[in-house]
C-alpha positions as CSV (number, residue, x, y, z in Angstrom):
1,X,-44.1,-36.5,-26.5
2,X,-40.7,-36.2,-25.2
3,X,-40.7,-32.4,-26.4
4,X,-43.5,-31.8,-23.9
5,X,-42.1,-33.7,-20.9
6,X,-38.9,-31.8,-21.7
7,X,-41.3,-28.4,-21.8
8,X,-43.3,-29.8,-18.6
9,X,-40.0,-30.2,-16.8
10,X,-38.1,-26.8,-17.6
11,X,-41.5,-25.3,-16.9
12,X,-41.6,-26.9,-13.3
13,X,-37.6,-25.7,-13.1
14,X,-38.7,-22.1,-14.1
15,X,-41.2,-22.3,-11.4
16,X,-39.2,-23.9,-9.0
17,X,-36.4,-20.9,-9.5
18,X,-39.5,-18.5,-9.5
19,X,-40.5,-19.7,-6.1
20,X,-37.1,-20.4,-5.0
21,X,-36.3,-16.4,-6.3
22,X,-39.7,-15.3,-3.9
23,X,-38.6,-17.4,-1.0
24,X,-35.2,-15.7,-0.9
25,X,-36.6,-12.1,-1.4
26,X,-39.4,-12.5,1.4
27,X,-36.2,-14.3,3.8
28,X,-33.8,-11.1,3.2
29,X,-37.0,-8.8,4.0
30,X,-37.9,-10.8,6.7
31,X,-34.2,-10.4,8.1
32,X,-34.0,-6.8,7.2
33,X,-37.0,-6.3,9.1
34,X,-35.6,-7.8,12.2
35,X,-32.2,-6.2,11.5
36,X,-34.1,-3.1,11.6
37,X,-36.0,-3.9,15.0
38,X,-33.2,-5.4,16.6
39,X,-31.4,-2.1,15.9
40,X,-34.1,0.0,17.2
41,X,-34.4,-2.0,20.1
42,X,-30.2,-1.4,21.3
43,X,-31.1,2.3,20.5
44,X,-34.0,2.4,23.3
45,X,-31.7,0.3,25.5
46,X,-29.4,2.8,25.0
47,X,-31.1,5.7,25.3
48,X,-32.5,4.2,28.1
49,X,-29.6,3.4,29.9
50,X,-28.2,7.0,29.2
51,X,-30.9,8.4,30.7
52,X,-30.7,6.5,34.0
53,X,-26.8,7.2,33.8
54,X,-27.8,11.0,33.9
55,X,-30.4,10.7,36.7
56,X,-27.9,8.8,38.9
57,X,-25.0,11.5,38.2
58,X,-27.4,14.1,38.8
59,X,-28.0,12.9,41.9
60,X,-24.5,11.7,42.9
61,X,-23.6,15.3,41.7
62,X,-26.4,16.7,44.5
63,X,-24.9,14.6,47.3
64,X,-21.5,15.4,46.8
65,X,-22.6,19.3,47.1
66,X,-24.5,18.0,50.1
67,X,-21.5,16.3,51.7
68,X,-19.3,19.1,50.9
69,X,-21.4,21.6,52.4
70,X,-21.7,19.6,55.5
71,X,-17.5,19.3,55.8
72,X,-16.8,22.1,54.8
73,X,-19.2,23.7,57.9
74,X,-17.4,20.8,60.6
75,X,-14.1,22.3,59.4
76,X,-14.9,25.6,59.9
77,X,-16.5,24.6,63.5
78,X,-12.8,22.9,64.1
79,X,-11.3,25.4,62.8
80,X,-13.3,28.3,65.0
81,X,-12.4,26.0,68.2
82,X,-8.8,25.7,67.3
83,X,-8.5,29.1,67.2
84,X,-10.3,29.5,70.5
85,X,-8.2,27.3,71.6
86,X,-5.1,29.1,70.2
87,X,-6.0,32.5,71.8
88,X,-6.8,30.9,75.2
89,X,-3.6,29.4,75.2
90,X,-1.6,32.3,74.2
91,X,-2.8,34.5,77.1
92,X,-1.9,31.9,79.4
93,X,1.5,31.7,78.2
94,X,1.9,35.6,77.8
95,X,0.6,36.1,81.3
96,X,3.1,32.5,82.3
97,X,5.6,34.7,80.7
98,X,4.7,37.9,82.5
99,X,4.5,36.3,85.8
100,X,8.0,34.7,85.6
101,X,9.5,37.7,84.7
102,X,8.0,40.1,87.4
103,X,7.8,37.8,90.2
């Protein structure tokens, strides 16, 4: 009698580690899985956010051109009126110069 209550009990300890054994495995696949999810998840983020990254320096990249287009044709305006500027003053001071000198 106290052979099978000893048999009874290691049986319901083998059992217990059995299901104690399955509980672990299926927790360690169930955190794998969600390792694996969570990791695929901060990869799409990523990607994600690289992509945007792209689209905004593509178009930061296109204004830039844009802006430097547009001040590079005001400096050339300046730089044509300076030089109108330049040449209308010089024959006033060559003919300023002239007219001193032969008046």
């Amino acid at each position: 009698m106290a052979s099978e209550t000893v048999k009874m009990v290691l049986d319901a300890e083998a059992e217990s580690d059995k299901k104690v054994a399955e509980a672990r495995a299926k927790c360690d696949e169930i955190i794998s899985s969600a390792e694996q999810k969570a990791a695929l998840a901060v990869q799409k983020k990523i990607t994600d956010a690289t992509i945007q990254a792209d689209k905004i320096r593509a178009e930061n990249k296109k204004r830039l051109e844009e802006y430097t287009a547009s001040a590079l044709e005001r400096c050339e305006d300046e730089i044509s009126a300076l030089k109108k500027l330049a040449a209308d003053n010089s024959e006033k001071a060559a003919d300023a110069v002239i007219s001193r000198f032969f008046s």
